[in-house]
C-alpha positions as a Markdown table, in Angstrom:
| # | Residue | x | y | z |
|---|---|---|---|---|
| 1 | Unk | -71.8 | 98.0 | 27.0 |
| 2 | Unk | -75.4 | 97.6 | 27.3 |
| 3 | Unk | -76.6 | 93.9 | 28.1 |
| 4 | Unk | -79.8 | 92.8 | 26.5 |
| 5 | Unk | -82.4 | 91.0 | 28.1 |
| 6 | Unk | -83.5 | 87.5 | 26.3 |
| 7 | Unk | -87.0 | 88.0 | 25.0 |
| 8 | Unk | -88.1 | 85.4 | 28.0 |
| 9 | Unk | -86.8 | 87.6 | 30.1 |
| 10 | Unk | -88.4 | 90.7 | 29.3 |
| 11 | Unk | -91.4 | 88.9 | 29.4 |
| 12 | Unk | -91.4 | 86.1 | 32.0 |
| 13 | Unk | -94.8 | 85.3 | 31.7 |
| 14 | Unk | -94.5 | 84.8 | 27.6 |
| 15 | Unk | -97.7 | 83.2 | 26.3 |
| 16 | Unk | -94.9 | 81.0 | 23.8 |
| 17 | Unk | -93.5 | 79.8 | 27.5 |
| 18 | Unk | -96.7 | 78.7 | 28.8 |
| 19 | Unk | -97.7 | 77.2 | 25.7 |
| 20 | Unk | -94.0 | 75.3 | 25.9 |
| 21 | Unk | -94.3 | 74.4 | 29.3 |
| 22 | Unk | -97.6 | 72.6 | 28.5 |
| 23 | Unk | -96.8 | 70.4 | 25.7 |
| 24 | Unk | -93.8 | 69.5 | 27.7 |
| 25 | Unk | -96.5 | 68.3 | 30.6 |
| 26 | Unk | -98.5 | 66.5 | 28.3 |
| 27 | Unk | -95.4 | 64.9 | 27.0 |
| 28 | Unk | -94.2 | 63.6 | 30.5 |
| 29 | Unk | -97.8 | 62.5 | 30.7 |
| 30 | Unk | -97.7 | 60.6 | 27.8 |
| 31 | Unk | -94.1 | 59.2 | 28.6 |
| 32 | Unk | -95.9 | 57.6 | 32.2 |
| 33 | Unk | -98.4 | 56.5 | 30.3 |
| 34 | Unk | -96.5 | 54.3 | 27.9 |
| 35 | Unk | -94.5 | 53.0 | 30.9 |
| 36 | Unk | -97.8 | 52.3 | 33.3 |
| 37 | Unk | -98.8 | 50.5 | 30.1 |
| 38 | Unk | -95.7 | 48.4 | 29.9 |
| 39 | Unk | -96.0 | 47.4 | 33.5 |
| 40 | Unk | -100.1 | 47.1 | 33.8 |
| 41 | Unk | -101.2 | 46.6 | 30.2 |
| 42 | Unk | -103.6 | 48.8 | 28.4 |
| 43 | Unk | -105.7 | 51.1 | 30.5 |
| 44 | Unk | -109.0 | 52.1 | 29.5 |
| 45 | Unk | -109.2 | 53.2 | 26.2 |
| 46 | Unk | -111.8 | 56.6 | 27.7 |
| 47 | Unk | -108.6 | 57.5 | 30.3 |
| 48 | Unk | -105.7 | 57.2 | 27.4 |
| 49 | Unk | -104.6 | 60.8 | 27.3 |
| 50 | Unk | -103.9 | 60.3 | 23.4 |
| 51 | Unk | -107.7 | 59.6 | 22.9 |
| 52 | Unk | -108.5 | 62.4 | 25.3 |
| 53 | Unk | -106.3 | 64.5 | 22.2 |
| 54 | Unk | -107.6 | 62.9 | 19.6 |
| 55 | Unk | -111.3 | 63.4 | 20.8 |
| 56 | Unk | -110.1 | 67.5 | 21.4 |
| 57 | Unk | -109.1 | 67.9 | 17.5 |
| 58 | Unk | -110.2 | 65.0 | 15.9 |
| 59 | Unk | -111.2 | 66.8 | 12.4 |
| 60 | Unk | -106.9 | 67.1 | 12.2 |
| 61 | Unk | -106.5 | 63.7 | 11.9 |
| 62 | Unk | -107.4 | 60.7 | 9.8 |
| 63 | Unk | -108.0 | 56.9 | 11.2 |
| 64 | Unk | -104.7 | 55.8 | 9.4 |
| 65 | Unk | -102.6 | 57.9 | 11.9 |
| 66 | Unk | -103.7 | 55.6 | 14.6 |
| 67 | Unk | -103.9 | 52.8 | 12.9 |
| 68 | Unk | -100.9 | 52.5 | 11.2 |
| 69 | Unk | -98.9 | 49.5 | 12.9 |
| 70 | Unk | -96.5 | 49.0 | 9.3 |
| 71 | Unk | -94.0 | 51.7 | 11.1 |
| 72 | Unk | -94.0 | 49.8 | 14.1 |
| 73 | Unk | -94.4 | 52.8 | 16.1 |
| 74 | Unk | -97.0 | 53.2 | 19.0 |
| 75 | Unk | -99.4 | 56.3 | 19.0 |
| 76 | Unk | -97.7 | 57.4 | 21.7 |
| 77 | Unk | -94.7 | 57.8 | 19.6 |
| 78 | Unk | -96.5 | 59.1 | 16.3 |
| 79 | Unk | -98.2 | 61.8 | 19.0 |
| 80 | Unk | -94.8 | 63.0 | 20.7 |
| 81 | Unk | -93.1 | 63.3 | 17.2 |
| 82 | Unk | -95.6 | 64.6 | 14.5 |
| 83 | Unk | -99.1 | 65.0 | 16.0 |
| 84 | Unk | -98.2 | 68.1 | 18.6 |
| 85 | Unk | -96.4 | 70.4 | 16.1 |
| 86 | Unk | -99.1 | 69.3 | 13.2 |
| 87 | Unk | -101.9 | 71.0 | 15.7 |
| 88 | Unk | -99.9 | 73.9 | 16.7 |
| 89 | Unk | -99.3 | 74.6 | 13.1 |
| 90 | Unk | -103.4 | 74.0 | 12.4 |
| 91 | Unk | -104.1 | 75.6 | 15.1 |
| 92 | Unk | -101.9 | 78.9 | 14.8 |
| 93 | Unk | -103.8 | 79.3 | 11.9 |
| 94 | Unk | -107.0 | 80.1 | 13.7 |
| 95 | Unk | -105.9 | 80.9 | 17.5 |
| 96 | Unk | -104.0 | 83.6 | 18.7 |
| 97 | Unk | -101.0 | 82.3 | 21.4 |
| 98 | Unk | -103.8 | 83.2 | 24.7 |
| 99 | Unk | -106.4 | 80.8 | 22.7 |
| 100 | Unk | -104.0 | 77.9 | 22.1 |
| 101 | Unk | -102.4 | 77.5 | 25.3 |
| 102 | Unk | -106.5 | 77.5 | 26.7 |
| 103 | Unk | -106.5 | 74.6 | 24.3 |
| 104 | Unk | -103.8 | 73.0 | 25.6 |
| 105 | Unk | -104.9 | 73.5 | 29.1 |
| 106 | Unk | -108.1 | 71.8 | 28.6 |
| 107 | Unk | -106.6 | 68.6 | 27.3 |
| 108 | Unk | -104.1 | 68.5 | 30.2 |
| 109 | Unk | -106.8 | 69.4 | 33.0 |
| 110 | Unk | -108.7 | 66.3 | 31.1 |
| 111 | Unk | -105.7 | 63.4 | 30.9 |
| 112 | Unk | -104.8 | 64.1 | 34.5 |
């Protein structure tokens, strides 16, 4: 019987890992965020890493995503649950897997 690698195997360095292993990072960053915000209040707006995001791909996005406080949900929440596969969706679209995980280094290297 012949044993099959996993596709992440064969390729440990898969551009879809990388690009995983990011939005994971900004997600834990995101995560501290919303608890240094609990225990200090609001940082600067300039150092919040979901304006950082929102400054990075702005033209994705209308002012009612950020503003909307009927759900009850922070923007932290709306970004962690909607906003990240919305861009890698718009952004697949233009960008090749190399181009969008340079994207999403940028806005890590920026919100840390």
């Amino acid at each position: 019987m012949y044993l099959i690698k996993p596709w992440f195997r064969q390729h440990p360095f898969s551009p879809k890992i990388r690009l995983a292993s990011l939005v994971v990072k900004l997600s834990e960053k995101l995560i501290q965020q919303k608890m240094d915000i609990a225990k200090n209040g609001l940082s600067s707006e300039s150092e919040s890493i979901v304006w950082s995001y929102t400054m990075l791909k702005s033209r994705y996005m209308n002012k009612m995503f950020w503003l909307d406080t009927i759900s009850g949900k922070s923007s932290n929440d709306r970004y962690l649950h909607q906003l990240v596969p919305l861009l890698s969706d718009e952004l697949r679209s233009e960008l090749n897997d190399v181009e969008l995980i340079e994207v999403y280094q940028q806005v890590a290297s920026h919100t840390a």
